[in-house]
C-alpha distance (Angstrom), angle and dihedral (degrees) to the residues before:
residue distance angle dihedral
X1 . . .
X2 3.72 . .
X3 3.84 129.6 .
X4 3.66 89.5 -119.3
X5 3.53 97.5 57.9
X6 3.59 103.3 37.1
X7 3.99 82.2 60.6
X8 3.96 93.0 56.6
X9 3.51 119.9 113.7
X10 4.03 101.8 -134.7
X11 3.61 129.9 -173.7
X12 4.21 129.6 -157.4
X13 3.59 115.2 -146.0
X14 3.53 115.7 -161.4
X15 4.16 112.6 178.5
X16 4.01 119.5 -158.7
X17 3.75 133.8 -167.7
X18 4.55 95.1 -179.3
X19 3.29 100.7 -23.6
X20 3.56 112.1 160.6
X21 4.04 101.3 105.9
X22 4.11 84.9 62.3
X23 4.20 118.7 16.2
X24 4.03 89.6 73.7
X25 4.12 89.7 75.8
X26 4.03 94.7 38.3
X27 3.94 89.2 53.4
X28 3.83 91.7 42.7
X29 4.14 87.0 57.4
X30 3.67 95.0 36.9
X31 3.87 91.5 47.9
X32 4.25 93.0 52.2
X33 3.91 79.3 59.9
X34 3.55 105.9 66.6
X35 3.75 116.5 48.4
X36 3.60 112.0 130.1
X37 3.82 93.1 9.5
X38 3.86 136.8 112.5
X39 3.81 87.4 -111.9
X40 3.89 135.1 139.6
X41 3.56 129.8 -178.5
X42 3.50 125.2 -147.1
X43 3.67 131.9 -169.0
X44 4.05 120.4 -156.3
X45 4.08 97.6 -150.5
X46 4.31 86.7 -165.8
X47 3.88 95.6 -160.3
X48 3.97 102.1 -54.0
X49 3.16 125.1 -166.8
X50 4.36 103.0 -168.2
X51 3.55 118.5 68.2
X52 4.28 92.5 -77.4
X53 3.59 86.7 129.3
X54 4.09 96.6 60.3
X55 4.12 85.9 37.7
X56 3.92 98.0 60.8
X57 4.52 81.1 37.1
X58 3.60 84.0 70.1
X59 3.95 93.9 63.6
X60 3.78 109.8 81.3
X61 3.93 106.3 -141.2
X62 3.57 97.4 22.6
X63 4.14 121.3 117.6
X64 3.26 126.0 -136.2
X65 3.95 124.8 -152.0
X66 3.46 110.1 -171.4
X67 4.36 115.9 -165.5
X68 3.49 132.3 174.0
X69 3.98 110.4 -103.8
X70 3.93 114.3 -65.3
X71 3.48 109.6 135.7
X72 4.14 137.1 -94.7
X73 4.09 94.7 -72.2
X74 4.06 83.3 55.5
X75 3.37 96.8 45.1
X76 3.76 98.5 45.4
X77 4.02 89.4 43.7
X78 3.55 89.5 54.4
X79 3.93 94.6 49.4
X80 3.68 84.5 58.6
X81 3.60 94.3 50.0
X82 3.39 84.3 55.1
X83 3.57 103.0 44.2
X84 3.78 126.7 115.8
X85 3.72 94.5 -153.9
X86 3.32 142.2 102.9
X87 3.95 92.5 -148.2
X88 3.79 116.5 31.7
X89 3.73 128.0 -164.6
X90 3.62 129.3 -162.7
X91 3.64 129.8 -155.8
X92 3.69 138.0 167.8
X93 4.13 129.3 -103.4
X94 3.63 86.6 -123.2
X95 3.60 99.2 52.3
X96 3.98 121.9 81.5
X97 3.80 111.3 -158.1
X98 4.15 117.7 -135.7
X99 4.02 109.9 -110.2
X100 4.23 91.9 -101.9
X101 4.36 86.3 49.3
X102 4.05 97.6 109.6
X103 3.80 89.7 46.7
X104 3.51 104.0 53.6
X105 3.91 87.7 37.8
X106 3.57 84.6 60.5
X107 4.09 105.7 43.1
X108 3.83 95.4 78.2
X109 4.08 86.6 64.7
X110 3.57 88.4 66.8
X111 3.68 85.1 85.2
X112 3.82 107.9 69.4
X113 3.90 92.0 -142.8
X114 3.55 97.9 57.0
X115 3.84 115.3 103.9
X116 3.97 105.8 172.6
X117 3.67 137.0 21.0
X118 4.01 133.5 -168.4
X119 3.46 143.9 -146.7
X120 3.29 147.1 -148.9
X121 4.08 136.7 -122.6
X122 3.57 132.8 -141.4
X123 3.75 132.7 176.8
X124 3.87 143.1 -150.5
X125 3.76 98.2 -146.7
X126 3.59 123.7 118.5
X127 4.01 102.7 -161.8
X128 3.57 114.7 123.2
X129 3.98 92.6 -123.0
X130 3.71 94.0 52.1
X131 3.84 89.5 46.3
X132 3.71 89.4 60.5
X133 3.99 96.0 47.2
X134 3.90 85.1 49.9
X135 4.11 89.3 55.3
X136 3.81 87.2 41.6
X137 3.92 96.9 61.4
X138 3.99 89.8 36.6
X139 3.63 87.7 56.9
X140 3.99 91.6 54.8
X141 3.89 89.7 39.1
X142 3.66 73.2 57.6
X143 3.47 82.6 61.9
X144 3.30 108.0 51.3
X145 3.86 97.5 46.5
X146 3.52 96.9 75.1
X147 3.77 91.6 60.4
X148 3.73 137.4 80.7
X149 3.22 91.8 -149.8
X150 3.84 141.2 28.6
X151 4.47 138.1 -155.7
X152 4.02 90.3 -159.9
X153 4.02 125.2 74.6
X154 4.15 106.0 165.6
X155 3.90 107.7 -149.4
X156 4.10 94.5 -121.5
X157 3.77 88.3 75.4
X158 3.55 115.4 12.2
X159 4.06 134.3 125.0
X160 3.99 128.3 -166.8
X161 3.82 138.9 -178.6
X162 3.83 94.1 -100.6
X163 3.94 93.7 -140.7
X164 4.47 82.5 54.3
X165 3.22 94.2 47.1
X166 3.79 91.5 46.0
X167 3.82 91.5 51.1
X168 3.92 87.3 62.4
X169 3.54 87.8 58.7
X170 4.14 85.0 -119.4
X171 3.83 125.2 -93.3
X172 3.71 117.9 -10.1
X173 4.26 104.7 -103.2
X174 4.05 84.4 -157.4
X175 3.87 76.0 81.7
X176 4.26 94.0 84.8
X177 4.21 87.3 -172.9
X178 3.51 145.5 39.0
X179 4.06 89.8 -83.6
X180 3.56 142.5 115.6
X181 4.02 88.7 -28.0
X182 3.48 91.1 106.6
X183 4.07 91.5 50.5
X184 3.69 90.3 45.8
X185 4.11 90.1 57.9
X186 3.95 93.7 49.5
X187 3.93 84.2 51.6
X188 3.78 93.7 58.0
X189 3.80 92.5 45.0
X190 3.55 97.4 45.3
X191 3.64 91.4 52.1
X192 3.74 87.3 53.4
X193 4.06 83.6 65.7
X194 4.24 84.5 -112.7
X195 3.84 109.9 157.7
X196 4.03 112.9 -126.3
X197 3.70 115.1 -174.1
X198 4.21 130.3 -144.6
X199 3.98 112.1 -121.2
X200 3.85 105.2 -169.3
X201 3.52 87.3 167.4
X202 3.84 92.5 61.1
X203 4.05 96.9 88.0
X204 4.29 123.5 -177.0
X205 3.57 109.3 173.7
X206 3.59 119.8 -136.7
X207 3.63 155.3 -160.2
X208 4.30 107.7 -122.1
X209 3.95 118.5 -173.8
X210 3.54 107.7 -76.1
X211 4.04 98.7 -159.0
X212 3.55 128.1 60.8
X213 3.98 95.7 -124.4
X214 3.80 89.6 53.4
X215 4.21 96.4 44.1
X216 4.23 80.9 50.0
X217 3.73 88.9 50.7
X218 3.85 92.1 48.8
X219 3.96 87.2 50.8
X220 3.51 101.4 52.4
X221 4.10 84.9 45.4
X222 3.38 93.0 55.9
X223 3.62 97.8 36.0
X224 4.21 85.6 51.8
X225 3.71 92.2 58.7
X226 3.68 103.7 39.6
X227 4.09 87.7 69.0
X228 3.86 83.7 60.4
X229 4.10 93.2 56.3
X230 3.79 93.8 35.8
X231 4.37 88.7 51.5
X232 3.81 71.0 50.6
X233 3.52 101.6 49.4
X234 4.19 108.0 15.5
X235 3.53 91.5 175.6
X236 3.84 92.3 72.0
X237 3.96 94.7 54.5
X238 3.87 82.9 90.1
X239 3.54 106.6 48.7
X240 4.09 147.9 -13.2
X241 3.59 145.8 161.3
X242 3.30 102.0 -92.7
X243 3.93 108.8 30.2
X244 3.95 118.9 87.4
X245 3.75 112.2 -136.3
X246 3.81 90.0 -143.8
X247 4.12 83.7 65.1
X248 3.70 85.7 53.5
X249 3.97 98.5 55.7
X250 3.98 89.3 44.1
X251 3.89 87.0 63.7
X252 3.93 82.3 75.6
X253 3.87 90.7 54.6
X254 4.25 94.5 84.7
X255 3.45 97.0 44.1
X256 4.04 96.4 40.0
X257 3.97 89.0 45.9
X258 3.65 87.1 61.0
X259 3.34 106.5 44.5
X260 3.39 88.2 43.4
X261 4.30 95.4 56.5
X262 4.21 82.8 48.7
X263 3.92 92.6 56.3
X264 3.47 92.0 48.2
X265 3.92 101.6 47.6
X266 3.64 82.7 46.5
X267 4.14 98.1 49.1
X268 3.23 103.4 11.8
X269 3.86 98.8 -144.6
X270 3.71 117.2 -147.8
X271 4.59 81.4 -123.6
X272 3.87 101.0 49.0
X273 3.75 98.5 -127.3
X274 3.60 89.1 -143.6
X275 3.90 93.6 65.2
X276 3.96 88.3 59.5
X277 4.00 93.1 51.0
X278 3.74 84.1 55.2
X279 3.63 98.8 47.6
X280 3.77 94.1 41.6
X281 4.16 82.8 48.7
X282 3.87 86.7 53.4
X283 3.31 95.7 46.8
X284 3.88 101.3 55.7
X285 4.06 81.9 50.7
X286 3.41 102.1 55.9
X287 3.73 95.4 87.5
X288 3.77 92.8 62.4
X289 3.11 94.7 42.6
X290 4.23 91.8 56.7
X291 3.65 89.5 49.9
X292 3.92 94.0 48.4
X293 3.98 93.4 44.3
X294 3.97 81.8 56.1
X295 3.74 85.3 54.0
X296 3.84 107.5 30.8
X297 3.58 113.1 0.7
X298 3.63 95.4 -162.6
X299 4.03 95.3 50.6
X300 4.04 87.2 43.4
X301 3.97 85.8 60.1
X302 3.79 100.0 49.9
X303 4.04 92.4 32.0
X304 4.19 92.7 95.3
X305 4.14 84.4 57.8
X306 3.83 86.3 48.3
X307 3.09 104.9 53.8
X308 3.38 97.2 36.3
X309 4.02 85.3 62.5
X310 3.50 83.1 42.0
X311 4.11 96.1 59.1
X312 3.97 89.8 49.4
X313 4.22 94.9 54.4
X314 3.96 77.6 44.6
X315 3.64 96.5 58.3
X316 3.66 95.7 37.2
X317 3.55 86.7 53.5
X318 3.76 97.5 54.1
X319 3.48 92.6 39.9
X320 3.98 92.1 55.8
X321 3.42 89.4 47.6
X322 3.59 100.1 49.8
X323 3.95 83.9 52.7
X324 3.62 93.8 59.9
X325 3.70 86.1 46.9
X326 3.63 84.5 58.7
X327 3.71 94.5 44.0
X328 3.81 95.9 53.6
X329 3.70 86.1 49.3
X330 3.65 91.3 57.2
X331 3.57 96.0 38.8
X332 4.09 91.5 54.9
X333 3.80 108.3 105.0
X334 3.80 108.9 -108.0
X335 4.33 118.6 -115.2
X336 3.42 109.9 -116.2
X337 4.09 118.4 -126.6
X338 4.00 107.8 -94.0
């Protein structure tokens, strides 16, 4: 690794709302990192009410940053407030970084323009549910490869300049959960024409949702939020790094399936309508599905019925939060006339 980033001061910002079943193992991999380098490590304790405060006590060298509740984009901004660095990198509780993580967080910096870097996650689990989501984010990392550059740095592996980062005034608190904030950041800064860098190499392992309720809850959670930092950022609706534009399209496939079933109870066409929305849906998963079979044969079978689940939590999801858009609009108190 370079001279110039060996020298960096860098700081890892880990936030926590109860996190004492799960921070032990991501402090055990961070701390294996950072012998005989200018690193701190700093964990956000956001208001906990388990015993995450004694768990983190138990790691000599580790600093703890204790806040009343305010949610992930305070705690994180407040880390970097914090921070002694001059590069920070966040990662979650949940998340345990592989042995080489710090280093290959660090390599993009080598180039003086770049602000941001992301990396990737892999997990261990051997449900079929989780072996889908695992596919899923390969196939954006996928993605993101091809480019030199990227809009879309996820907080469980990210790194910034800390003085950037600062600039944007951090993570947007509007953001009340662990959702979309992090997209809505990378927005801003790639609109500013900043350069933010893909790190494949830079590997957490994680736990995904292992059941198919709790991978549609995460959808329509993330799909919710991302209205909120598109309204923010309406150039982005169209295309980013990370997003395929298949996925897009298949948000139709809910909404078309039903509107196809009412116009053919009420005609009854001789070519059921709803047969061709299906097909059509099919279609635009088959290549998905090839790549997945190459992967996982089994998951590459069942992935059309996936994601076609997956498209309907997505459209609820954007529809709910384009009704509380709506709401808030409604709710604002009116200007009176001068």
């Amino acid at each position: 690794m370079g001279d110039s980033i060996e020298a960096t001061s860098v700081s890892i910002i880990v936030p926590t709302f109860n996190g004492a079943p799960r921070i032990g193992s991501c402090l055990d991999a961070l701390l294996h990192q950072t012998p005989r380098r200018e690193v701190e490590i700093l964990v956000v304790n956001d208001g906990s009410a388990d015993s995450t405060v004694a768990e983190v006590a138990r790691y000599s060298g580790v600093r703890c940053i204790t806040q009343v509740n305010a949610g992930p984009a305070a705690a994180r901004n407040r880390g970097a407030a914090e921070a002694r660095g001059t590069i920070i990198l966040f990662t979650d509780d949940d998340c345990v970084p592989m042995p080489d993580w710090l280093d290959a967080m660090l390599t993009p910096f080598q180039d003086p323009e770049v602000v941001a870097a992301k990396g990737i996650y892999r997990t261990r689990q051997k449900s079929l549910i989780a072996r889908f989501v695992q596919i899923e984010y390969e196939d954006r990392y996928r993605l993101m490869s091809n480019l030199d550059f990227i809009d879309f740095v996820d907080t469980y592996s990210a790194a910034f300049r800390r003085d950037r980062f600062l600039e944007m005034t951090g993570y947007d608190t509007s953001f009340p959960v662990a959702c979309a904030e992090d997209i809505e950041l990378s927005y801003r800064m790639s609109a500013r024409g900043w350069k933010m860098k893909f790190a494949p190499a830079a590997v957490v392992f994680h736990t995904h949702p292992d059941t198919l309720s709790a991978y549609l809850r995460k959808k329509y959670k993330f799909a919710f939020w991302r209205v909120l930092a598109v309204r923010k950022n309406p150039s982005k609706a169209v295309k980013d790094s990370h997003t395929p534009q298949l996925m897009k399209l298949q948000l139709l496939f809910g909404p078309a399936l039903l509107l196809a079933i009412a116009f053919d109870v009420a005609m009854r066409p001789a070519v059921l309508v709803s047969g061709i929305v299906l097909a059509a849906f099919v279609i635009t998963t088959l290549p998905f599905a090839l790549r997945a079979i190459a992967k996982d044969p089994l998951v590459g079978l069942i992935s059309p019925a996936l994601l076609a689940a997956r498209a309907c939590a997505q459209v609820l999801g954007v529809t709910g939060g384009l009704t509380r858009r709506g709401r808030k609009r409604s709710e604002s108190p009116t200007k009176s006339p001068a």
